[in-house]
Structure formats: C-alpha cells, structure tokens
C-alpha positions in Angstrom: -21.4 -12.2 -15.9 -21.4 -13.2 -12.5 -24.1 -14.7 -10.1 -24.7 -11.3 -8.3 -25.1 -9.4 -11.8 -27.5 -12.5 -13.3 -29.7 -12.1 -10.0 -29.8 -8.4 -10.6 -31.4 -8.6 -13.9 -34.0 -11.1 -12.6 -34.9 -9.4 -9.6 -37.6 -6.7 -11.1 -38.5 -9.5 -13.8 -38.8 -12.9 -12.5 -40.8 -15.4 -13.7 -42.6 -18.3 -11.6 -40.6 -21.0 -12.2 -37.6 -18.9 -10.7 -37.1 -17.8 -6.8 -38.4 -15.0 -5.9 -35.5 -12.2 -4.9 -35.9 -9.3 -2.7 -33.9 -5.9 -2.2 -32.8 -7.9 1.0 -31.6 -10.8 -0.2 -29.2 -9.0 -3.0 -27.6 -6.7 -0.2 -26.9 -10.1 1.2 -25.0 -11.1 -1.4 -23.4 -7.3 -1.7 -22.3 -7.1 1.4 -21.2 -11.3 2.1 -18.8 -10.2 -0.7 -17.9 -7.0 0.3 -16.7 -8.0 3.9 -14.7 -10.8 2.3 -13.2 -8.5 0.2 -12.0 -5.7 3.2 -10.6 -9.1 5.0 -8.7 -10.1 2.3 -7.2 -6.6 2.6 -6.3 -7.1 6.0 -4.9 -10.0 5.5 -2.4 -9.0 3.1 -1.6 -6.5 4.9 -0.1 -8.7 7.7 1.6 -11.0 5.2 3.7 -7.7 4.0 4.7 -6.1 7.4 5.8 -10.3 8.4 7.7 -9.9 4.9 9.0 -6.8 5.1 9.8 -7.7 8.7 11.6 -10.6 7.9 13.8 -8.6 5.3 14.7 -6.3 7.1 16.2 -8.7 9.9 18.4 -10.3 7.4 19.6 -7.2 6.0 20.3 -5.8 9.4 23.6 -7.8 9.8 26.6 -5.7 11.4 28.0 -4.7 7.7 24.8 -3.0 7.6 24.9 -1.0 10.8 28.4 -0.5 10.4 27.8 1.5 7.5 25.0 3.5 8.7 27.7 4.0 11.4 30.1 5.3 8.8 27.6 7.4 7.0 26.0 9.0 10.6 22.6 7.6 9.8 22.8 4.8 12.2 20.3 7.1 15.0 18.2 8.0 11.7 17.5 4.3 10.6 16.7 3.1 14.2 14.1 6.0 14.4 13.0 5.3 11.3 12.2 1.5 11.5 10.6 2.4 14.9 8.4 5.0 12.7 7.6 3.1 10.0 6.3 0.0 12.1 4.4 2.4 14.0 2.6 3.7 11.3 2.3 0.3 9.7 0.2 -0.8 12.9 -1.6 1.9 12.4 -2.8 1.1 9.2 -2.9 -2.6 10.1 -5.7 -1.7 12.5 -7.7 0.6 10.5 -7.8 -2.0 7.8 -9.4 -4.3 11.2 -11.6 -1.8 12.2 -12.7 -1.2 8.0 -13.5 -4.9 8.4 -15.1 -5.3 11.4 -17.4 -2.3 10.2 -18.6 -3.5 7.2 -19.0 -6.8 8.9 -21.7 -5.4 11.1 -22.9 -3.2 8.6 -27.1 -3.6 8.4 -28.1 -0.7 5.8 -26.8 0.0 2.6 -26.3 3.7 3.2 -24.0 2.4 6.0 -22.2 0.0 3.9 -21.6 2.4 1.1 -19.9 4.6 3.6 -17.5 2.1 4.7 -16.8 1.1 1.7 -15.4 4.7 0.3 -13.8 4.7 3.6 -11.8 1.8 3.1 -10.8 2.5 -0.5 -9.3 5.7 0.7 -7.6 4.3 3.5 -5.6 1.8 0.8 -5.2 4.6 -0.9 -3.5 6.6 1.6 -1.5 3.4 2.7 -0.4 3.0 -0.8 0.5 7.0 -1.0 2.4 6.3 2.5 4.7 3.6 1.1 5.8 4.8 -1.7 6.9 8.9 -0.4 8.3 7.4 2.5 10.2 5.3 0.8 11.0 8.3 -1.5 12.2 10.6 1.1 14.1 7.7 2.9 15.9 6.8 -0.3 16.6 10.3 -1.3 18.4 11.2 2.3 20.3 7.5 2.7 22.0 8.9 -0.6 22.3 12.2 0.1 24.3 11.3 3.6 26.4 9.0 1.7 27.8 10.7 -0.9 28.5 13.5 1.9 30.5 11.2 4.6 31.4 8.3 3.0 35.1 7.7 3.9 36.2 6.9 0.6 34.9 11.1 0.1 37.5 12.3 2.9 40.3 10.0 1.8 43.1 12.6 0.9 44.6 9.8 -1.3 41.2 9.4 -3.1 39.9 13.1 -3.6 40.8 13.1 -7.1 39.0 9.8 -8.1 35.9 12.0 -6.9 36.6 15.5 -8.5 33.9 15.7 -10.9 32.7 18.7 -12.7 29.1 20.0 -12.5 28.1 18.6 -15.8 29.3 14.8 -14.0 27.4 15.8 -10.7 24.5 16.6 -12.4 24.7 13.2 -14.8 25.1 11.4 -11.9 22.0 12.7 -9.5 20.0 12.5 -12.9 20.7 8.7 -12.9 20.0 8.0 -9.4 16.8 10.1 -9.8 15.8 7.6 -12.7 17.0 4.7 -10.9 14.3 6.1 -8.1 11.6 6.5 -10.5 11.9 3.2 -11.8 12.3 1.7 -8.7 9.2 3.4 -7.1 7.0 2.8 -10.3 7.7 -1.0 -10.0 6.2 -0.6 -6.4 3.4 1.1 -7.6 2.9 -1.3 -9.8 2.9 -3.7 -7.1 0.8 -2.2 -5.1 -1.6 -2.0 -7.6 -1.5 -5.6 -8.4 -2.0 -6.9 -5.0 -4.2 -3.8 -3.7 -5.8 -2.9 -7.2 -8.3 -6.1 -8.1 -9.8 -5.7 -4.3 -10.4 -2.1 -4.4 -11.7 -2.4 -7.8 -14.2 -5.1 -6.7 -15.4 -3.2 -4.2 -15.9 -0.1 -6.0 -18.0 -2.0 -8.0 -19.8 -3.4 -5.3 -20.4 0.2 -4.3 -22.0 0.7 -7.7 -24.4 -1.8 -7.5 -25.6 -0.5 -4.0 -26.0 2.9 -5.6 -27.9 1.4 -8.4 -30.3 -0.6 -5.4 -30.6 2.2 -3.5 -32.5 3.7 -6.4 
C-alpha cells in the first residue's frame, strides 16, 4: 500500500492524534504524481529518437546506401527518415504539451481529462511505431527480392527458380520473422511505456473515486 492509498483511507476517518486531510490536499498528492509521471514520458521519449538517431547514423554507411541504390529504394528511405522524424517531433511535442497541461492543471475534472488524453496519445505513438515499421519492413523486402541483382543475373536465375510451394514457404517465414520481430517491440514498448500509463490510469481512478 502506498502513502497516497494509506492517506485515502484516513481522510473520511481520522482520528485527533493524526493530521487532518482535506479533498485538497489528496489532489495534491494526485496530481504532484501525475505530472511526474507525463514527464517521465517525455523524457523517454527523447532518449529513443537520440537512440534511434544515433542508430541510424551508424547504419547509414555507404554499403547501406549503396544497396538501397541497388534495390531503387534509395529516394524511398530518404523520404522516409525525413517522415518518420517529422512525426516523431510531432509526438515529442504533444507528450510536452500533455505535460505542461497537467502541470497547470487546478481541478480534478481538468486533470482527469488530460490524463485520458495522454494515455491515448502513448497509445497512438505505440500504434505508430510498430505499423510503420510494419509497412516499411514489408516493402524493403518486397523491393528486394524484385531488383536485387543477384535476381537478374542470367548465370544465377536458376539458383532462384523456386516453385510456388518454395515462394510461399519462404514469405510464410519472413512473415513470422515479422511477427516476432514486431511482438518483441511491443513488448518493449510495453515495458518502458506500460508501468507509466498504468500508474496514471490508476491515478485517474482515484480522482474518479474523490470526485464522488
């Protein structure tokens, strides 16, 4: 049980030798925690676009573009990293504006409503993420297998002739490579986004539970 839920239970009940709470001083304590919470969010999410930032700058070498060269996807990953970073600032600076909200939030109606609203923004960031990264996959793949050079070599055509039954094997593996590979974000996600948005639907609870 923590300090919020012990105070809680006192508040209606308290006896003289403890302090006497009011409805004000538990919002207080509600919404100290819930503006903490909606920073921390903010927080992390500058931490991953500096990661993801740095990653990609050491995987962009010139193998790297060179291939994309090869492939004809060099114009489609430029656009897409300008995309991607756009959006990401995007959502970088609703998770700001969440925060700077709830951080001059003064009624609990108020705060409830920011609350919900930043929960579905992570939730919509999260949904981003990992269909983006769906599609993107998907089409790198689908662009290679059609103009990889190794494809048009006349010397290596038969290395490639599979039947249907192999073609079909073979996208049903890279599908389950996908799956697993997007599930293990999701479970990232949910690790690192999950605890907050948990703590602060509970937080909305408890200002349900004051407001009646």
């Amino acid at each position: 049980m923590d300090g919020l839920e012990f105070l809680k239970q006192n508040w209606k009940k308290q006896e003289e030798n403890l302090p006497r709470l009011s409805y004000e001083d538990i919002y207080q304590m509600i919404w100290k925690r819930s503006s903490s919470i909606v920073k921390w969010i903010f927080v992390i999410s500058i931490v991953e676009l500096l990661l993801s930032t740095l990653l990609s700058i050491g995987l962009a070498d010139g193998n790297f573009w060179a291939d994309m060269e090869e492939i004809h996807l060099k114009n489609f990953t430029i656009g897409l990293y300008v995309v991607s970073y756009l959006i990401t600032f995007f959502f970088i600076y609703r998770f700001y504006r969440n925060y700077c909200k709830i951080s001059v939030t003064d009624d609990a109606a108020t705060l409830m409503k920011n609350i919900i609203k930043t929960r579905n923004t992570v939730k919509i960031y999260i949904a981003y993420v990992l269909i983006s990264e769906g599609v993107t996959a998907i089409i790198v793949a689908y662009f290679t297998l059609k103009n990889h050079t190794a494809l048009q070599d006349a010397e290596n055509v038969a290395k490639y002739n599979f039947e249907a039954l192999d073609w079909l094997k073979f996208i049903a593996a890279g599908l389950l490579l996908l799956g697993v590979f997007l599930l293990a974000l999701w479970l990232f996600y949910k690790l690192i986004y999950g605890i907050l948005l948990n703590r602060l639907k509970r937080n909305y609870k408890e200002l349900k539970k004051l407001e009646f």
